[in-house]
N, CA and C atoms as a LAMMPS dump frame, in Angstrom:
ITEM: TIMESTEP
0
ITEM: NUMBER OF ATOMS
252
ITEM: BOX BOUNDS ff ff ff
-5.0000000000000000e+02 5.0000000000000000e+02
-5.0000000000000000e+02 5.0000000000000000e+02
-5.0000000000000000e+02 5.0000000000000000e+02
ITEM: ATOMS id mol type element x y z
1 1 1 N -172.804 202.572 -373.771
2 1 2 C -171.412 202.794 -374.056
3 1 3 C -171.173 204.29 -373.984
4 2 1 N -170.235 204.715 -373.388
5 2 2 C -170.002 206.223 -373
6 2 3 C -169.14 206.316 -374.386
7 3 1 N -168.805 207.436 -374.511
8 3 2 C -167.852 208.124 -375.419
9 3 3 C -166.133 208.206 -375.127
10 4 1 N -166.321 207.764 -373.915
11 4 2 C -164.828 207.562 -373.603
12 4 3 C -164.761 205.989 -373.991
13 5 1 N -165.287 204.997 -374.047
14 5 2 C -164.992 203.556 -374.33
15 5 3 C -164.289 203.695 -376.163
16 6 1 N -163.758 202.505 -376.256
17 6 2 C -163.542 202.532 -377.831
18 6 3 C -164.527 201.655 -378.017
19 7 1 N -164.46 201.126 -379.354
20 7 2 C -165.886 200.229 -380.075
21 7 3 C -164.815 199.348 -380.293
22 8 1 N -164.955 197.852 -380.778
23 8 2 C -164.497 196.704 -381.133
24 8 3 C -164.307 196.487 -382.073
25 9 1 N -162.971 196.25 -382.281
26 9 2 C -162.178 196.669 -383.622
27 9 3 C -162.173 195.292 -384.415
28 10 1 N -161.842 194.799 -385.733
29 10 2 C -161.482 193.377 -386.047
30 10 3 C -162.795 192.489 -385.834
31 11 1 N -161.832 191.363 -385.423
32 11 2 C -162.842 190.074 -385.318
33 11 3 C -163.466 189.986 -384.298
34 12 1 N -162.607 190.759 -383.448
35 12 2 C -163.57 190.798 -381.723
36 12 3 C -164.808 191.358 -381.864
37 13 1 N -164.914 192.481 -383.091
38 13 2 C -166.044 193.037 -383.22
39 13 3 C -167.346 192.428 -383.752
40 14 1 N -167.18 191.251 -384.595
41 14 2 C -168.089 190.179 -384.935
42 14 3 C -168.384 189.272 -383.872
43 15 1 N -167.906 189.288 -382.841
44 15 2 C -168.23 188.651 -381.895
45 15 3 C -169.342 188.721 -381.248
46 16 1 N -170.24 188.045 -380.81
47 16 2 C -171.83 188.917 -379.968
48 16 3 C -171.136 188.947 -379.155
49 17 1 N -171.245 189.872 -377.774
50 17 2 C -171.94 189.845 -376.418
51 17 3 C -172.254 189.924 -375.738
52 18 1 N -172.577 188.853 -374.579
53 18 2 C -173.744 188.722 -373.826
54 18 3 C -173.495 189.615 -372.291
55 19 1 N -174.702 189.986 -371.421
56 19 2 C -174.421 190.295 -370.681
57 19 3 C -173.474 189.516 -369.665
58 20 1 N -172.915 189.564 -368.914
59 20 2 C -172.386 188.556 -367.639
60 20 3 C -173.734 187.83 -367.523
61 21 1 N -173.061 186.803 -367.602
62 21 2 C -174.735 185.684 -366.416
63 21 3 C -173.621 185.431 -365.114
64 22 1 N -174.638 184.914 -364.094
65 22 2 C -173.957 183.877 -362.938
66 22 3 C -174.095 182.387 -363.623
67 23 1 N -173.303 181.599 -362.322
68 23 2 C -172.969 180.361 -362.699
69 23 3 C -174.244 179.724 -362.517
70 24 1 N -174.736 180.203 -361.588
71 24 2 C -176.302 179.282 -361.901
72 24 3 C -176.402 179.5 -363.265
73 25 1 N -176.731 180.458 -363.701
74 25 2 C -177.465 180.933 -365.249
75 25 3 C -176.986 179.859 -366.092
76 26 1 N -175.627 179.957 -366.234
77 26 2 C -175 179.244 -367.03
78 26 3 C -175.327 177.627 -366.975
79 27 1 N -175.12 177.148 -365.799
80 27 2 C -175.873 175.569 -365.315
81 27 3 C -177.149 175.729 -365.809
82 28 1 N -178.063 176.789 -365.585
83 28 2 C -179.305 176.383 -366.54
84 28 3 C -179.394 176.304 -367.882
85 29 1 N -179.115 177.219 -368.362
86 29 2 C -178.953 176.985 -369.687
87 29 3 C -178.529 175.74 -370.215
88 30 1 N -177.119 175.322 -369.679
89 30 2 C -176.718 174.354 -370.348
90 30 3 C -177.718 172.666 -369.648
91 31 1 N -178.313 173.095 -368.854
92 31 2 C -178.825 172.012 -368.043
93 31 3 C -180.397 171.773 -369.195
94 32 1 N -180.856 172.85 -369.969
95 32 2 C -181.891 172.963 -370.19
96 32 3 C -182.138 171.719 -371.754
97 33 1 N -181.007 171.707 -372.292
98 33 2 C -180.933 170.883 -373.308
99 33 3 C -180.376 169.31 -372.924
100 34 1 N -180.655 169.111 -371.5
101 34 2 C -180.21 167.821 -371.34
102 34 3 C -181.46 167.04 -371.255
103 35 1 N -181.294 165.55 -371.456
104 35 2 C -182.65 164.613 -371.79
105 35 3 C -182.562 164.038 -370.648
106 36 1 N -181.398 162.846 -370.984
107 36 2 C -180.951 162.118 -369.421
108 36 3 C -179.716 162.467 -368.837
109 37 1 N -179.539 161.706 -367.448
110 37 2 C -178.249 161.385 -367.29
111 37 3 C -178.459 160.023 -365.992
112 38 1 N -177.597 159.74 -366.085
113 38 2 C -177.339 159.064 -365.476
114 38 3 C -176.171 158.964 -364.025
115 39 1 N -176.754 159.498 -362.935
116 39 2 C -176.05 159.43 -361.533
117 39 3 C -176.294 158.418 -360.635
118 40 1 N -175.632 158.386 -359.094
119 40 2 C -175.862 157.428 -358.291
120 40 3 C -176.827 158.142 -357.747
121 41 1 N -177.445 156.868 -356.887
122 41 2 C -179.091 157.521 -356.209
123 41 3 C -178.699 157.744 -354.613
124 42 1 N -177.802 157.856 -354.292
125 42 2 C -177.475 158.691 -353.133
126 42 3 C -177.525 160.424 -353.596
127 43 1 N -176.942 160.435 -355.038
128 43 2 C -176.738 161.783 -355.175
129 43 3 C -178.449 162.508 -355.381
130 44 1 N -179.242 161.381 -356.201
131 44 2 C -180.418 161.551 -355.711
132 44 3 C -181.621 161.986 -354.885
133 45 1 N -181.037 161.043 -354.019
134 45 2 C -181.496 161.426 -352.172
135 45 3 C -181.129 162.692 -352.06
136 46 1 N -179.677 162.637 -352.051
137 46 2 C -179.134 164.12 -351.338
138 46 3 C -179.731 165.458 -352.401
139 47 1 N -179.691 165.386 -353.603
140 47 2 C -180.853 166.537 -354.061
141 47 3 C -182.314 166.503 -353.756
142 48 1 N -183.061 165.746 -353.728
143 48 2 C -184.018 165.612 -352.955
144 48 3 C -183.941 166.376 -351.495
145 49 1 N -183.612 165.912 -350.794
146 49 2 C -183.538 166.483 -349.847
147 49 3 C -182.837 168.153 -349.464
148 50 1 N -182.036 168.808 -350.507
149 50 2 C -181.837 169.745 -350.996
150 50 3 C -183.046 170.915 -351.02
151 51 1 N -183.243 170.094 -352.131
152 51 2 C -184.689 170.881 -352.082
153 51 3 C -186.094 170.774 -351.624
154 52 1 N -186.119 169.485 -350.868
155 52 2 C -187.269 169.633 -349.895
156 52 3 C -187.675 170.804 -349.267
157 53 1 N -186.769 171.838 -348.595
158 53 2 C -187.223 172.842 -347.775
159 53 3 C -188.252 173.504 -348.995
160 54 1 N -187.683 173.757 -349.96
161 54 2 C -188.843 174.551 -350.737
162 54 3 C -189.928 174.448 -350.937
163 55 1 N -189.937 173.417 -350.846
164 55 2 C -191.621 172.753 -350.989
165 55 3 C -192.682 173.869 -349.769
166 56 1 N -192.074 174.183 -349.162
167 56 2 C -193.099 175.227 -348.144
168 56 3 C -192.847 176.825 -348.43
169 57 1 N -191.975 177.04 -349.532
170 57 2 C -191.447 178.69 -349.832
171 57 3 C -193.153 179.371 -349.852
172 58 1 N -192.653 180.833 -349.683
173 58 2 C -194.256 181.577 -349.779
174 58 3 C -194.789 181.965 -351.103
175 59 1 N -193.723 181.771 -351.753
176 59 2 C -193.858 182.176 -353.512
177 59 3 C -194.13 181.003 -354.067
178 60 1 N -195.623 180.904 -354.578
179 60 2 C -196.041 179.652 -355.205
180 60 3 C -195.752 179.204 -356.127
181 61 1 N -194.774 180.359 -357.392
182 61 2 C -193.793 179.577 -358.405
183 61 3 C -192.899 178.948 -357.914
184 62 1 N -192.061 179.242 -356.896
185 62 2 C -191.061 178.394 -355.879
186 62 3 C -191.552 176.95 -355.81
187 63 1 N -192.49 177.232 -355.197
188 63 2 C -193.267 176.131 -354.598
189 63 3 C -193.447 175.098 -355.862
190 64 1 N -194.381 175.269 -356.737
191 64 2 C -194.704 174.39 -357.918
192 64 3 C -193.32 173.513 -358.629
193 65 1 N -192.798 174.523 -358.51
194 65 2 C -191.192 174.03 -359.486
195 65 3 C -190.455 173.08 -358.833
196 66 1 N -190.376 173.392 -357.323
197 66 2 C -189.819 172.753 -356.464
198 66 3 C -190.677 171.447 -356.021
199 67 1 N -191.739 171.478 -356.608
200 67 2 C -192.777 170.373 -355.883
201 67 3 C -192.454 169.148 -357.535
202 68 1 N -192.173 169.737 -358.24
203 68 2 C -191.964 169.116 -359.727
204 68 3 C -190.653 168.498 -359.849
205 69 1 N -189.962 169.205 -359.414
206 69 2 C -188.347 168.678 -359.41
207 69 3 C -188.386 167.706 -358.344
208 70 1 N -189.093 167.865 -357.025
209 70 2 C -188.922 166.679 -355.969
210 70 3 C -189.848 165.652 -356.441
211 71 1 N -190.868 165.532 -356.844
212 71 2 C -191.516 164.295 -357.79
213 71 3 C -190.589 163.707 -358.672
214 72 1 N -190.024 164.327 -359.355
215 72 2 C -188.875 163.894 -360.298
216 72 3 C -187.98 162.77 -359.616
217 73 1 N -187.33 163.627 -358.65
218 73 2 C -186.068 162.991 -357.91
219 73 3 C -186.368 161.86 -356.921
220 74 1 N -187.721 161.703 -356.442
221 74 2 C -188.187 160.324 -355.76
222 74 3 C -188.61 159.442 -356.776
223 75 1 N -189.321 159.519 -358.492
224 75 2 C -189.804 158.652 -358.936
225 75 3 C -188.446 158.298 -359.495
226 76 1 N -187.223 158.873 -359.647
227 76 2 C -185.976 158.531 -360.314
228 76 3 C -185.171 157.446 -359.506
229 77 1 N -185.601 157.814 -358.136
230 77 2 C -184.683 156.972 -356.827
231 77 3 C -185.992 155.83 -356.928
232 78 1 N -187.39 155.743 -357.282
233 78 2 C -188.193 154.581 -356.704
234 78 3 C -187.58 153.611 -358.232
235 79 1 N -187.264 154.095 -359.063
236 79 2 C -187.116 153.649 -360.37
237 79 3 C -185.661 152.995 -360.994
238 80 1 N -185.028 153.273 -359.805
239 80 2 C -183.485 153.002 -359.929
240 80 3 C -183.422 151.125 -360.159
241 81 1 N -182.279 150.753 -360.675
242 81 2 C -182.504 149.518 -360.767
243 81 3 C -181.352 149.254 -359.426
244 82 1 N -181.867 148.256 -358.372
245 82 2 C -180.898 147.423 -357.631
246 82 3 C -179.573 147.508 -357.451
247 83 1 N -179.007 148.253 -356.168
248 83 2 C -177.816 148.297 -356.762
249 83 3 C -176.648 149.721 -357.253
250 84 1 N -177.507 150.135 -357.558
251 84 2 C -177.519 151.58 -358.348
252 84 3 C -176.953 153.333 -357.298
């Protein structure tokens, strides 16, 4: 904070905050406390296939995460009930 800014006066001043995030950030976060959900398995497929390319990235955290999330998204589509 430079010396030319003012400081936060009132209630705004009890306020925390945070740096800017992006909208990814924000989708993670809030994505991070989810258990289930429940979508159609086209939308399935089509994330799957999303992130298939990664599965070959040169960065092997890429790689692992992306190899975890696509296990996910085929045992979710082999697991779907009929229909679905």
């Amino acid at each position: 904070m430079t010396s030319s800014q003012q400081l936060p006066r009132g209630l705004t001043s009890l306020i925390p905050t945070a740096p800017a995030t992006t909208p990814a950030e924000k989708a993670a976060s809030q994505l991070l406390h989810l258990r289930e959900a429940t979508v159609p398995v086209p939308v399935l497929a089509a994330a799957a296939e999303l992130i298939a390319p990664q599965l070959d990235d040169p960065d092997p955290a890429t790689r692992d995460a992306a190899g975890a999330v696509h296990a996910h998204l085929l045992a979710a589509i082999e697991d779907a009930p009929p229909g679905r």
